[in-house]
FIKOLZA-1660 file (N, C-alpha, C; in steps of 0.1 Angstrom, whole numbers, plus 5000, padded with zeros to 4 digits):
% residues 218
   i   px   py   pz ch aa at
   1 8228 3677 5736  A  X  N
   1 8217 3667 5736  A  X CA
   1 8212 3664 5722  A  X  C
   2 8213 3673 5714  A  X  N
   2 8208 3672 5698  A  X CA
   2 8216 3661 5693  A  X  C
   3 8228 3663 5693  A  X  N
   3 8240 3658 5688  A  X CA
   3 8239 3642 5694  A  X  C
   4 8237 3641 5707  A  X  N
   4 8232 3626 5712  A  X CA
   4 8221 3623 5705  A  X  C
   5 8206 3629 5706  A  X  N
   5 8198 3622 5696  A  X CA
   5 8202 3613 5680  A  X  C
   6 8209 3623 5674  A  X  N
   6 8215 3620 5663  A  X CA
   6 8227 3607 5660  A  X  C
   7 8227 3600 5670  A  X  N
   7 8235 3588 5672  A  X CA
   7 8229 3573 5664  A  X  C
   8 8231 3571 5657  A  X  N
   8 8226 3561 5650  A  X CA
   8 8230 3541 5657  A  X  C
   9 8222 3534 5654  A  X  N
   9 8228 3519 5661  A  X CA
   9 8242 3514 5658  A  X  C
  10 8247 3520 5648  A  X  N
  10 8259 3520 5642  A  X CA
  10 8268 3526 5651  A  X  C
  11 8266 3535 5660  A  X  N
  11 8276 3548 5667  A  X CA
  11 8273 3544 5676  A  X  C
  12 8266 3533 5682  A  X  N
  12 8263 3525 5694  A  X CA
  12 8272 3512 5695  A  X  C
  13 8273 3507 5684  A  X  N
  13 8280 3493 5684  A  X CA
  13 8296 3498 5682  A  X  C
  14 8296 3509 5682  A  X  N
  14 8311 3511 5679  A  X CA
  14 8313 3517 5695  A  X  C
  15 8306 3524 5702  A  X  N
  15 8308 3528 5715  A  X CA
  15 8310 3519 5723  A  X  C
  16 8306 3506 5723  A  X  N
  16 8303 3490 5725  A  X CA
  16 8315 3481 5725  A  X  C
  17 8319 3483 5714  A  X  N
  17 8336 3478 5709  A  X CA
  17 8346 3488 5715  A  X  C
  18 8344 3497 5721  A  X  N
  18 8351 3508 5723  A  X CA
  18 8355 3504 5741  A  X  C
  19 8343 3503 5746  A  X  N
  19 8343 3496 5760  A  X CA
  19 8351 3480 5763  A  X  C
  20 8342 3472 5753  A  X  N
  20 8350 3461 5754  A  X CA
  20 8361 3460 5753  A  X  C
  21 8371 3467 5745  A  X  N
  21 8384 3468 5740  A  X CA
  21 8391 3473 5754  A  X  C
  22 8382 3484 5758  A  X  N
  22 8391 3489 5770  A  X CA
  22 8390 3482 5783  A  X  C
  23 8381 3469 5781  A  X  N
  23 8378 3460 5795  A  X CA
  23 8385 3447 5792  A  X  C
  24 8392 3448 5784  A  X  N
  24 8398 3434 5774  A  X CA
  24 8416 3436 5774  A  X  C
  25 8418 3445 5772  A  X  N
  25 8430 3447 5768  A  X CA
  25 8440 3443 5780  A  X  C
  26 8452 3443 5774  A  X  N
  26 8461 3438 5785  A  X CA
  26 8461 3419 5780  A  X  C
  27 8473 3415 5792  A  X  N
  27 8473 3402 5790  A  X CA
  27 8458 3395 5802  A  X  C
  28 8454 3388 5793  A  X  N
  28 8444 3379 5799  A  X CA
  28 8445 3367 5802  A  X  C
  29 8444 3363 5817  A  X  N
  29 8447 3350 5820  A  X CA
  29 8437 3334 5810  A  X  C
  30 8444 3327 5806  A  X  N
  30 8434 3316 5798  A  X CA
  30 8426 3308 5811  A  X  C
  31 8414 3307 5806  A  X  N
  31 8407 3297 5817  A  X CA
  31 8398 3287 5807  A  X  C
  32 8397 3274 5811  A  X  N
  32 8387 3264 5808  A  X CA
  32 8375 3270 5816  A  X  C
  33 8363 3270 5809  A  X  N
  33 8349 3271 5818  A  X CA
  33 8343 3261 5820  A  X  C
  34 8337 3256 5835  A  X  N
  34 8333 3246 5836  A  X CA
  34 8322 3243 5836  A  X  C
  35 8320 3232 5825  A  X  N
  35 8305 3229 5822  A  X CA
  35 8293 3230 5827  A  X  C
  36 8281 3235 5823  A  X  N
  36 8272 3234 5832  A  X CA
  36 8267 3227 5837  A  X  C
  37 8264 3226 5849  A  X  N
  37 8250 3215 5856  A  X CA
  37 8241 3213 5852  A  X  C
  38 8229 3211 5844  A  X  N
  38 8216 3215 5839  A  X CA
  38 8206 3211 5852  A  X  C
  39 8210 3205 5857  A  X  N
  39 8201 3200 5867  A  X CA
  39 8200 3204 5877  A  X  C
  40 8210 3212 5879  A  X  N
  40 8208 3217 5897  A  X CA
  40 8209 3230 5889  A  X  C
  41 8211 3235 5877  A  X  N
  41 8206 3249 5869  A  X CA
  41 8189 3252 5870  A  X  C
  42 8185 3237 5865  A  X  N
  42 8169 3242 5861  A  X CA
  42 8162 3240 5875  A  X  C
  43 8170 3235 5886  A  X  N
  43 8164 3230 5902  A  X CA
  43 8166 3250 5910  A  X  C
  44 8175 3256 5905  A  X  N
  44 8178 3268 5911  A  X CA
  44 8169 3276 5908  A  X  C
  45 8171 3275 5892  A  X  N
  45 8158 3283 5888  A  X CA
  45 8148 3283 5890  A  X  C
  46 8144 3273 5894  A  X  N
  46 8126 3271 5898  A  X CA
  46 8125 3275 5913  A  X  C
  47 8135 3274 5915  A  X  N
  47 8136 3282 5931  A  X CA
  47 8132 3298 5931  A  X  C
  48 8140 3300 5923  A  X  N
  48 8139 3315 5920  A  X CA
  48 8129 3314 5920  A  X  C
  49 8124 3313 5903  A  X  N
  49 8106 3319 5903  A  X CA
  49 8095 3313 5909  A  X  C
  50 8099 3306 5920  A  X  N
  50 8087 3301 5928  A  X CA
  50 8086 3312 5940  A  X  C
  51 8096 3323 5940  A  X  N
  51 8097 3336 5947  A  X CA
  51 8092 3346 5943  A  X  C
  52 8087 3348 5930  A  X  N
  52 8083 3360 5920  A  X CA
  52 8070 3365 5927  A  X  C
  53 8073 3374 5926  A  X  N
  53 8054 3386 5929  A  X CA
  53 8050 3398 5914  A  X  C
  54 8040 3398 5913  A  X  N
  54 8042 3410 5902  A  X CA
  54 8046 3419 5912  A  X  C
  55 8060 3429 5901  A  X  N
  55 8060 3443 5907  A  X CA
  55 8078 3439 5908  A  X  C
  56 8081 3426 5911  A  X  N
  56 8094 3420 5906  A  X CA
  56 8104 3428 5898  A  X  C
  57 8114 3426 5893  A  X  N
  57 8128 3427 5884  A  X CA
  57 8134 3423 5882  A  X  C
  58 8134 3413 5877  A  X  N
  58 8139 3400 5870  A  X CA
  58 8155 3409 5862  A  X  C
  59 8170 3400 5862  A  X  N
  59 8181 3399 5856  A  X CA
  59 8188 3386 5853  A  X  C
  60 8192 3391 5841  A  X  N
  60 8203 3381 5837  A  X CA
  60 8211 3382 5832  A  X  C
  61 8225 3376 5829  A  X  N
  61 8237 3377 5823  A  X CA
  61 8238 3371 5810  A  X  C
  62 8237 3370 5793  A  X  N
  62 8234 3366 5785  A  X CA
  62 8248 3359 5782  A  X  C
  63 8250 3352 5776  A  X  N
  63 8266 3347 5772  A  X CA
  63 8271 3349 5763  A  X  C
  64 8261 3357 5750  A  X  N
  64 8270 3365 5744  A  X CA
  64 8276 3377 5746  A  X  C
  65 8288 3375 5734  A  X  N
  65 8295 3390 5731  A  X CA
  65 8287 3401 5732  A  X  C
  66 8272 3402 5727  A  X  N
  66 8267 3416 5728  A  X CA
  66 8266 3419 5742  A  X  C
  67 8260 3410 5748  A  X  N
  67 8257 3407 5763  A  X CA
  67 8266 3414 5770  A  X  C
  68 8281 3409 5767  A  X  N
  68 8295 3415 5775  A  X CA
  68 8294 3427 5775  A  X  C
  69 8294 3435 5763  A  X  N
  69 8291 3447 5758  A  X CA
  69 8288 3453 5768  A  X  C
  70 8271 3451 5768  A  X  N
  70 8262 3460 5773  A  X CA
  70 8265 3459 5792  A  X  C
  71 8271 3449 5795  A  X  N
  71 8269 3448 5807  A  X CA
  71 8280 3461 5814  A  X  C
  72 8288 3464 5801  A  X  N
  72 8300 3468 5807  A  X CA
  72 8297 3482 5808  A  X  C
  73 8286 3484 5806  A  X  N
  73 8279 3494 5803  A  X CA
  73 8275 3503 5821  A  X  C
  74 8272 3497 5823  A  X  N
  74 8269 3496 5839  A  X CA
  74 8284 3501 5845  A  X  C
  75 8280 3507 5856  A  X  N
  75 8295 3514 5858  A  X CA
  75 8300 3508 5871  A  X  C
  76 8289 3504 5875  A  X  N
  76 8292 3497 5898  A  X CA
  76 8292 3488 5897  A  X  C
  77 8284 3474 5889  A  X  N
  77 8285 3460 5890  A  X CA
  77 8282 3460 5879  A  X  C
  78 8288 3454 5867  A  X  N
  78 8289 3448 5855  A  X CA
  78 8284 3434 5852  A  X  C
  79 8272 3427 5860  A  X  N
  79 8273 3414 5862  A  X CA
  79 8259 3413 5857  A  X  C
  80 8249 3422 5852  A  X  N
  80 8237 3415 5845  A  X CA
  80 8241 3425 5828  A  X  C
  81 8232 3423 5820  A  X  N
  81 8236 3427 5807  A  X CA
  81 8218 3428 5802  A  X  C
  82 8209 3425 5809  A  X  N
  82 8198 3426 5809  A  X CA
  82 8184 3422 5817  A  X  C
  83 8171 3431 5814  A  X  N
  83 8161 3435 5825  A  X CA
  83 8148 3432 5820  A  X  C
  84 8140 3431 5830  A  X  N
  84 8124 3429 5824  A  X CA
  84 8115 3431 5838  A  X  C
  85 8108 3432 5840  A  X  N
  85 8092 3435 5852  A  X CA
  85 8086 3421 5844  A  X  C
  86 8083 3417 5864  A  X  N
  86 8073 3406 5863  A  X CA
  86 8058 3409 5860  A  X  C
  87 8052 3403 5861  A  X  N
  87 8034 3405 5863  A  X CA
  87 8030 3392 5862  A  X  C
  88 8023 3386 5876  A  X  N
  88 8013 3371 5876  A  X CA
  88 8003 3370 5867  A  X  C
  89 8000 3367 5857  A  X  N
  89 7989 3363 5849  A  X CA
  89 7984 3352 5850  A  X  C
  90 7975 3350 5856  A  X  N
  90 7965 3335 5856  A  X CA
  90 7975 3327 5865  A  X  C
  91 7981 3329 5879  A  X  N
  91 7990 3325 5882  A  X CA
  91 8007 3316 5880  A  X  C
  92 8008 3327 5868  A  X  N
  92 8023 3323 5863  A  X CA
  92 8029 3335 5860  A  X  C
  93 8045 3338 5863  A  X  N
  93 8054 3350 5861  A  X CA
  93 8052 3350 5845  A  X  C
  94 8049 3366 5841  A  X  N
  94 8054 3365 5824  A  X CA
  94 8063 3379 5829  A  X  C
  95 8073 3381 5820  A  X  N
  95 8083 3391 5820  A  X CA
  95 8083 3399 5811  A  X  C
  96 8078 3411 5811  A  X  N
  96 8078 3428 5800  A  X CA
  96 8096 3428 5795  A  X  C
  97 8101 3433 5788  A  X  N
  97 8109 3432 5787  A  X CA
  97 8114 3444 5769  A  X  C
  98 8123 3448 5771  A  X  N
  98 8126 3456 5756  A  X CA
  98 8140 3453 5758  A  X  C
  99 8140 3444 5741  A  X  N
  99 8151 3437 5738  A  X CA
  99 8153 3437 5721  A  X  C
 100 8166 3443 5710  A  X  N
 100 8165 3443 5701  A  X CA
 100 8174 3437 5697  A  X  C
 101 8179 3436 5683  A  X  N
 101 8188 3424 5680  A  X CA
 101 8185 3409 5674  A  X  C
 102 8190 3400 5671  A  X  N
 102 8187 3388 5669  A  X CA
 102 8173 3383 5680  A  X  C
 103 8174 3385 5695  A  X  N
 103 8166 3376 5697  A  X CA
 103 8150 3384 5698  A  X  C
 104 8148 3397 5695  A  X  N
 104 8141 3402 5689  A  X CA
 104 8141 3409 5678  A  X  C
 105 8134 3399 5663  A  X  N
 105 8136 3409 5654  A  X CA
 105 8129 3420 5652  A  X  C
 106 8119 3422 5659  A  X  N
 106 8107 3429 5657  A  X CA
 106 8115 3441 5664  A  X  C
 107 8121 3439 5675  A  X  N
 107 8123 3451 5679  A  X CA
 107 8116 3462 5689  A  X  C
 108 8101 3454 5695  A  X  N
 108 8093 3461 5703  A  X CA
 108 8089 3455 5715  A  X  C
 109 8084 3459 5725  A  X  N
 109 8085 3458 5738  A  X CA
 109 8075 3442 5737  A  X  C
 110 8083 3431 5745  A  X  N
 110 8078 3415 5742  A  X CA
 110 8075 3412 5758  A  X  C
 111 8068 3403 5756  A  X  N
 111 8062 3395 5769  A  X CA
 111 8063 3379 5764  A  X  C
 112 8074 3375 5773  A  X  N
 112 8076 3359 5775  A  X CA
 112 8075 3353 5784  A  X  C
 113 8073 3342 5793  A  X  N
 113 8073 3335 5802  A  X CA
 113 8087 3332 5807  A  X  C
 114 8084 3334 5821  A  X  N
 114 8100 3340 5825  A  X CA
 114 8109 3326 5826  A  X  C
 115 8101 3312 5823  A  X  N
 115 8115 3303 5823  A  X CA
 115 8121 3311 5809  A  X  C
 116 8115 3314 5800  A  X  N
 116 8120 3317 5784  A  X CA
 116 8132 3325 5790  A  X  C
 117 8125 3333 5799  A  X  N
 117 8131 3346 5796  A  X CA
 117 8151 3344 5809  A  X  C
 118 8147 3333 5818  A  X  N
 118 8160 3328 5827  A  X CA
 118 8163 3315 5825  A  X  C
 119 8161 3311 5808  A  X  N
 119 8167 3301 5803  A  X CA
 119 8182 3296 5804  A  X  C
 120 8187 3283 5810  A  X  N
 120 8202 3282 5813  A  X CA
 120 8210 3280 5800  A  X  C
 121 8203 3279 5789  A  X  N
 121 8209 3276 5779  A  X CA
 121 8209 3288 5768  A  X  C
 122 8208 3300 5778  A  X  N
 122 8213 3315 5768  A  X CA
 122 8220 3324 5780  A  X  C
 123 8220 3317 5789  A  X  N
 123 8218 3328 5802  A  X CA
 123 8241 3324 5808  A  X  C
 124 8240 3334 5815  A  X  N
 124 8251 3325 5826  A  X CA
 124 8253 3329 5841  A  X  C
 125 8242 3337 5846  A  X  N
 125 8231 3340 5857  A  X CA
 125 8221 3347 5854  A  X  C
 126 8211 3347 5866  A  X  N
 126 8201 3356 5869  A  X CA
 126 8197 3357 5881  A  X  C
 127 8186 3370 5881  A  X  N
 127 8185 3371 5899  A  X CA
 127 8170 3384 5898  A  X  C
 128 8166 3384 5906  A  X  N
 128 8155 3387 5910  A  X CA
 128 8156 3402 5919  A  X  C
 129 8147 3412 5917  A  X  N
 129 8149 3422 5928  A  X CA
 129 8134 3428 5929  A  X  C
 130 8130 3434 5944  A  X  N
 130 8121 3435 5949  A  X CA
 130 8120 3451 5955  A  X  C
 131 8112 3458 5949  A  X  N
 131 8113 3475 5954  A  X CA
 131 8100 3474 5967  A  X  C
 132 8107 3483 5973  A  X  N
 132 8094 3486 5986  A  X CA
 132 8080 3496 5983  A  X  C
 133 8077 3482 5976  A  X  N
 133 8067 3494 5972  A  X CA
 133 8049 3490 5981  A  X  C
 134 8040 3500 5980  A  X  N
 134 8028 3492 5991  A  X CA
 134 8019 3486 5975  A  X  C
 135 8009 3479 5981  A  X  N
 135 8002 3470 5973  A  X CA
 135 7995 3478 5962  A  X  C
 136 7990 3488 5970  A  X  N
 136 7981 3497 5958  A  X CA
 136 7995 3503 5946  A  X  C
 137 8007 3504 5946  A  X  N
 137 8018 3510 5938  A  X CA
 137 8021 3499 5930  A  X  C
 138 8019 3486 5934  A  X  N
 138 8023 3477 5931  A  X CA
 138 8014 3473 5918  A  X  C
 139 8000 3471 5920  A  X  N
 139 7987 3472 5914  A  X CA
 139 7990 3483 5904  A  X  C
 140 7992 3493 5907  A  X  N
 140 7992 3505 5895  A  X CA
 140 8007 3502 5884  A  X  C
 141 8016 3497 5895  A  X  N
 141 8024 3500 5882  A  X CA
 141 8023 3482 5873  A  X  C
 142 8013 3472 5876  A  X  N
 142 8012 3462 5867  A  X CA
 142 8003 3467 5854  A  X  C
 143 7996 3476 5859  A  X  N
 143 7989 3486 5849  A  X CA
 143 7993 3490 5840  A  X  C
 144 8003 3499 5844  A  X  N
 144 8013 3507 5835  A  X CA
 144 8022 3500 5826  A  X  C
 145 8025 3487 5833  A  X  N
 145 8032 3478 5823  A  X CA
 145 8023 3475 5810  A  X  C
 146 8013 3472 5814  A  X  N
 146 8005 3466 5804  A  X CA
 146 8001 3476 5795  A  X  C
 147 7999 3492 5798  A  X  N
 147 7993 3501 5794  A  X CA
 147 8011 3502 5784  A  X  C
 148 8023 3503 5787  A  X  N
 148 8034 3501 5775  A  X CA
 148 8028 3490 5766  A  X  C
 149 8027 3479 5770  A  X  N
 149 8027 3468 5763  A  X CA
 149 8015 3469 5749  A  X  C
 150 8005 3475 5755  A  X  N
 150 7998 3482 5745  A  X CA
 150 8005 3491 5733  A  X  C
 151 8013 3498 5740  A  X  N
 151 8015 3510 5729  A  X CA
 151 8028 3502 5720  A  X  C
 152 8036 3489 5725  A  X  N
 152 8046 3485 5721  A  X CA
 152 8057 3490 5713  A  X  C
 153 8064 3500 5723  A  X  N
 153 8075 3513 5721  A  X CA
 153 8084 3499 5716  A  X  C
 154 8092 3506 5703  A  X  N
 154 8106 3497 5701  A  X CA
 154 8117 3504 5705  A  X  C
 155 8126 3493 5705  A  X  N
 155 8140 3490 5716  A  X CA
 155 8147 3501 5708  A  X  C
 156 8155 3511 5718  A  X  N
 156 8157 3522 5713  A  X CA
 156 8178 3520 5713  A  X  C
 157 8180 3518 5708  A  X  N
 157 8200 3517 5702  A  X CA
 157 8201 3533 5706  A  X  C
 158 8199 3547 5705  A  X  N
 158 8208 3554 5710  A  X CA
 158 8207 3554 5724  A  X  C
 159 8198 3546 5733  A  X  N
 159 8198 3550 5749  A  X CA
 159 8197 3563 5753  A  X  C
 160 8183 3570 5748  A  X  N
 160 8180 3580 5750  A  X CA
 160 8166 3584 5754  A  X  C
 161 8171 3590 5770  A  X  N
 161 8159 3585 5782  A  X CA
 161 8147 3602 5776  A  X  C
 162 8151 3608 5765  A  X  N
 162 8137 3613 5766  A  X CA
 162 8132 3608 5757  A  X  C
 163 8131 3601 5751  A  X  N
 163 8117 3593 5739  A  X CA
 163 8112 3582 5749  A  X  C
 164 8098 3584 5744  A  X  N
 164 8091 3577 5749  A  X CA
 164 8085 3563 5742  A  X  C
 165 8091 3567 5730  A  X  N
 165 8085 3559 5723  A  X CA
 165 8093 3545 5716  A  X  C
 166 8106 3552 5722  A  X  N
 166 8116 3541 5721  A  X CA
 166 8123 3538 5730  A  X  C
 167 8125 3525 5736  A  X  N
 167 8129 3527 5750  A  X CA
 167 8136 3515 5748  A  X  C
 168 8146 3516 5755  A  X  N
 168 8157 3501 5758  A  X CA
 168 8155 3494 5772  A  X  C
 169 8158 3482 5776  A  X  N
 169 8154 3476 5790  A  X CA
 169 8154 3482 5798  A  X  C
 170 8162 3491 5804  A  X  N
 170 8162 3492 5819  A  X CA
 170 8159 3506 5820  A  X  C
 171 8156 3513 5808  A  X  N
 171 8148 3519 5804  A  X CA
 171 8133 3523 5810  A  X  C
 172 8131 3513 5805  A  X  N
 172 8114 3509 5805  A  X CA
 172 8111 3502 5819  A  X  C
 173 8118 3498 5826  A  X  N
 173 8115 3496 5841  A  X CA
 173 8122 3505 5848  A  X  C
 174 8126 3516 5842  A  X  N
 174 8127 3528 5852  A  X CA
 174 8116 3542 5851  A  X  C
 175 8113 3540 5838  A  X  N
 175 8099 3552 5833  A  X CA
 175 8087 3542 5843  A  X  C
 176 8085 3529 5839  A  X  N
 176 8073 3526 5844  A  X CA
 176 8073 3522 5859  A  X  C
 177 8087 3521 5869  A  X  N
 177 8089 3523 5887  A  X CA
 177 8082 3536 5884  A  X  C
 178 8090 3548 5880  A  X  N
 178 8091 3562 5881  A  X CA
 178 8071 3566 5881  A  X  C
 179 8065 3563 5871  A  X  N
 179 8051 3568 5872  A  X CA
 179 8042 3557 5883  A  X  C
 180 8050 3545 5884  A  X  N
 180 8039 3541 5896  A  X CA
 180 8043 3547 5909  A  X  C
 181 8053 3551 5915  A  X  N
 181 8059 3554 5926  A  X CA
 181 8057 3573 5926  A  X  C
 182 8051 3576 5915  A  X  N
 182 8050 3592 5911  A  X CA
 182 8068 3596 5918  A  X  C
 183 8079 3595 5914  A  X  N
 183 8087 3598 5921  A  X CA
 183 8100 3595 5909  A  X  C
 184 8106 3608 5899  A  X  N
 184 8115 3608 5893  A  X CA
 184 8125 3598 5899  A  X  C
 185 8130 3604 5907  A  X  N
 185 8142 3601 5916  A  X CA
 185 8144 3586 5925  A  X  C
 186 8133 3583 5923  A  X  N
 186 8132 3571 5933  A  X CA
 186 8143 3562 5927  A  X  C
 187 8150 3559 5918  A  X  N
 187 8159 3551 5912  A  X CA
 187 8166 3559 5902  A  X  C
 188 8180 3564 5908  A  X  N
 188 8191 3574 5902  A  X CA
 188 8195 3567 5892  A  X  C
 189 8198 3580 5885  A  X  N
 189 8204 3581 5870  A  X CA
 189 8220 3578 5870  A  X  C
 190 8227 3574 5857  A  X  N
 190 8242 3573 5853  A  X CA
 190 8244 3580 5848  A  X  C
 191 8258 3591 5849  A  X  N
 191 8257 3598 5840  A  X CA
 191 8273 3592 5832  A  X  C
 192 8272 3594 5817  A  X  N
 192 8284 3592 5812  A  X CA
 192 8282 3593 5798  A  X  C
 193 8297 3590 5789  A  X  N
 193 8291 3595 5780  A  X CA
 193 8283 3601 5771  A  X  C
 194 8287 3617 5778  A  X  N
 194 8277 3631 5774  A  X CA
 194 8261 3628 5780  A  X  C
 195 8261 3621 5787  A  X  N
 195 8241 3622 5788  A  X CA
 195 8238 3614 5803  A  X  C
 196 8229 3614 5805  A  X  N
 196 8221 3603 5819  A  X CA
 196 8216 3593 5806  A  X  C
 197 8216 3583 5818  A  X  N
 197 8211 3572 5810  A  X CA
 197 8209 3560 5828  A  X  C
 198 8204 3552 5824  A  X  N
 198 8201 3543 5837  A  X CA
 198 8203 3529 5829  A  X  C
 199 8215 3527 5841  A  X  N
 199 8225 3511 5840  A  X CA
 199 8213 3504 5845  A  X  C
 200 8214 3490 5844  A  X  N
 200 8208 3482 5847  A  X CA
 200 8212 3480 5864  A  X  C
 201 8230 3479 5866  A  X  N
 201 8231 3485 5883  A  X CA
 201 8224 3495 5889  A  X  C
 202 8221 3508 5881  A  X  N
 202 8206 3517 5889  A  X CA
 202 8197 3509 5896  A  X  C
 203 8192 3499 5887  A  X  N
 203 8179 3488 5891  A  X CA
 203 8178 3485 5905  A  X  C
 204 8191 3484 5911  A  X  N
 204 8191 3475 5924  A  X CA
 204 8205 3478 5929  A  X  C
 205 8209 3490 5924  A  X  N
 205 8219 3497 5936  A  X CA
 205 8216 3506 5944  A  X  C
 206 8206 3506 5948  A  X  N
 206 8197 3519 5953  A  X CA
 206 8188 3514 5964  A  X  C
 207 8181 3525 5978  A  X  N
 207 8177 3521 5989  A  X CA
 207 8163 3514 5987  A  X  C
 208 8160 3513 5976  A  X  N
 208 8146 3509 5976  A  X CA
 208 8143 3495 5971  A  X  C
 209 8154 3491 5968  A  X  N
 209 8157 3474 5965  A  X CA
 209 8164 3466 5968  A  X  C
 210 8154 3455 5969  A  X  N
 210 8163 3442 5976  A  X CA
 210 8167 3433 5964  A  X  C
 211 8176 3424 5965  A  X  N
 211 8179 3415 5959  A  X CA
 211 8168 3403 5966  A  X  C
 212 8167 3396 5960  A  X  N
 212 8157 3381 5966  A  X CA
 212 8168 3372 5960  A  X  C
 213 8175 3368 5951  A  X  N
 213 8179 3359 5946  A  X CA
 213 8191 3362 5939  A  X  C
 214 8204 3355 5939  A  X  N
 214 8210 3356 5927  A  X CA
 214 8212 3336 5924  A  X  C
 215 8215 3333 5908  A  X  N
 215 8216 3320 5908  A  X CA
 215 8230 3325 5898  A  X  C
 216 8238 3318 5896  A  X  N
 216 8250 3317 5886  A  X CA
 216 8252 3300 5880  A  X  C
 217 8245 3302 5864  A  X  N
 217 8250 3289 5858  A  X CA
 217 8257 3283 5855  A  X  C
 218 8268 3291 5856  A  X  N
 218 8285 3285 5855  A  X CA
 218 8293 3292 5866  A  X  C
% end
């Protein structure tokens, strides 16, 4: 575990290239992709988030190369590449979210408005999921979100679930399920590459969540 701490973002992006290569190789059939719809893209999506509740878990599939990466990361379904918790503010979804890289330079836990955040023009799906949780769990853990959002932990490159202070996406909506539900376990761990860590398929391969939605923009 020492030795994992000591993993730098550098020993991540090569772990990264290391997956892709092994998800890549071989002959690859050529395909044309077919263009997107924007209109029955931005008509789906509004579908979606006219379904949102706080207490939500919002996904998406990003269409970059990093995106690919991380998705591959995931060991059961490979099909989102990133995570975020809803919460209704003044009656509109905004999305928690820890994301680092280009589209956060800052690097610390951000709150966007979730068209931002299931935009068709970064995205190439997204989908929605809903834990059973009762209303008073629900209420506490929008708390807890906001009580992170306060402390604004940055996005943590070794994926290492004991800091608290650095946390990567699906990360941070598994500490902050885990203290509203008081219940470690309520959403199982991955183990691989020497350590636990929680895929984004943890999120919603497990008894206590539904899917509400999936939309695919291409």
């Amino acid at each position: 575990m020492d030795q994992a701490k000591q993993h730098t973002l550098k020993s991540y992006f090569i772990l990264c290239f290391c997956i892709l290569y092994m998800g890549c190789s071989g002959p690859q059939p050529k395909t044309i992709p077919k263009p997107p719809d924007q209109a029955n893209n931005l008509r789906a999506m509004d579908t979606l988030i006219a379904q949102l509740k706080t207490g939500d878990v919002v996904l998406r599939a990003g269409n970059g190369p990093f995106s690919y990466m991380l998705a591959n990361i995931n060991q059961k379904d490979k099909s989102y590449s990133h995570c975020g918790i809803v919460v209704i503010e003044e009656g509109y979804p905004f999305v928690y979210h820890c994301i680092g890289g280009e589209d956060n330079t800052e690097e610390r836990l951000r709150r966007d408005s979730v068209t931002f955040f299931f935009s068709p023009e970064r995205n190439m799906g997204i989908a929605a999921v809903r834990y059973d949780m009762q209303t008073d769990v629900i209420a506490r853990f929008a708390t807890i979100v906001h009580d992170y959002y306060k402390l604004r932990p940055i996005f943590d490159p070794k994926f290492d679930l004991a800091t608290d202070n650095e946390l990567y996406c699906s990360e941070f909506v598994y500490k902050a399920v885990s203290r509203a539900v008081n219940d470690s376990a309520y959403i199982p761990k991955s183990y691989g590459y020497s350590r636990a860590y929680i895929g984004i398929d943890d999120l919603y391969l497990n008894p206590h969540a539904t899917i509400l939605a999936k939309v695919s923009y291409r």
